[in-house]
C-alpha positions in Angstrom: 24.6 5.9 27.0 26.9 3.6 25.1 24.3 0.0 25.4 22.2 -1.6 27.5 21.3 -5.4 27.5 19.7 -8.0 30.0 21.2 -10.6 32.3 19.8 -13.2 34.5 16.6 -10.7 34.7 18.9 -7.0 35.1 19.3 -4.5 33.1 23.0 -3.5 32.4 23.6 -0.2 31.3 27.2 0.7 29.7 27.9 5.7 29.4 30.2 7.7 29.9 29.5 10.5 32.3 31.4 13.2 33.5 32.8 12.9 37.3 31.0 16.0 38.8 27.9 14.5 37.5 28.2 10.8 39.4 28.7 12.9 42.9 24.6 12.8 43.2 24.0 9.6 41.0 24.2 7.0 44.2 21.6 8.8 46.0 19.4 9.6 42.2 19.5 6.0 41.8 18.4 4.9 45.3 15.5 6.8 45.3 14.7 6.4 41.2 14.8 2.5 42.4 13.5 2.1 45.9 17.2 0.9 46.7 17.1 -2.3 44.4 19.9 -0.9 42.0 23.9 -0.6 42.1 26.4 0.8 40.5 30.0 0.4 39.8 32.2 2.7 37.7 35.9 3.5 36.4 38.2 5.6 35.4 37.8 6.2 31.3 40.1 9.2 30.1 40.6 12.5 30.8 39.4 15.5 28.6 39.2 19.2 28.7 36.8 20.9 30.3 34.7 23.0 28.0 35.6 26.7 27.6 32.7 28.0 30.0 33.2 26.0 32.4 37.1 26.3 33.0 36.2 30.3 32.5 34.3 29.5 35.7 37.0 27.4 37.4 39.7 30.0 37.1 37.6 32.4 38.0 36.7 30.9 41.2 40.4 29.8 41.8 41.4 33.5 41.3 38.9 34.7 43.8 39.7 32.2 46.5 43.4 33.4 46.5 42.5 37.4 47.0 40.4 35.5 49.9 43.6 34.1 51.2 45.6 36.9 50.9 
């Protein structure tokens, strides 16, 4: 979370989040707010994926092509 302030009685919230995690946030936030909330978000940067997790990816890739083959 990079802020938070209030406008015209909402609260605006400002964080960075990795992709994969906003795939369930429409949903999260639905039910967290009895529908009353939106969302918006943009593209920030790109970054590397942490060692474990592209460990996983490759992984996963690898396996998908002996699938193929």
């Amino acid at each position: 979370v990079m802020g938070m302030h209030s406008e015209k009685g909402f609260e605006h919230l400002k964080a960075q989040v990795p992709l994969k995690e906003m795939s369930t946030y429409s949903t999260a936030l639905s039910s967290l707010t009895g529908g009353r909330a939106s969302f918006t978000m943009r593209f920030n940067e790109y970054r590397l994926v942490p060692q474990d997790v592209q460990d996983k990816l490759v992984q996963a890739y690898a396996e998908a092509q002996k699938d193929e083959d």
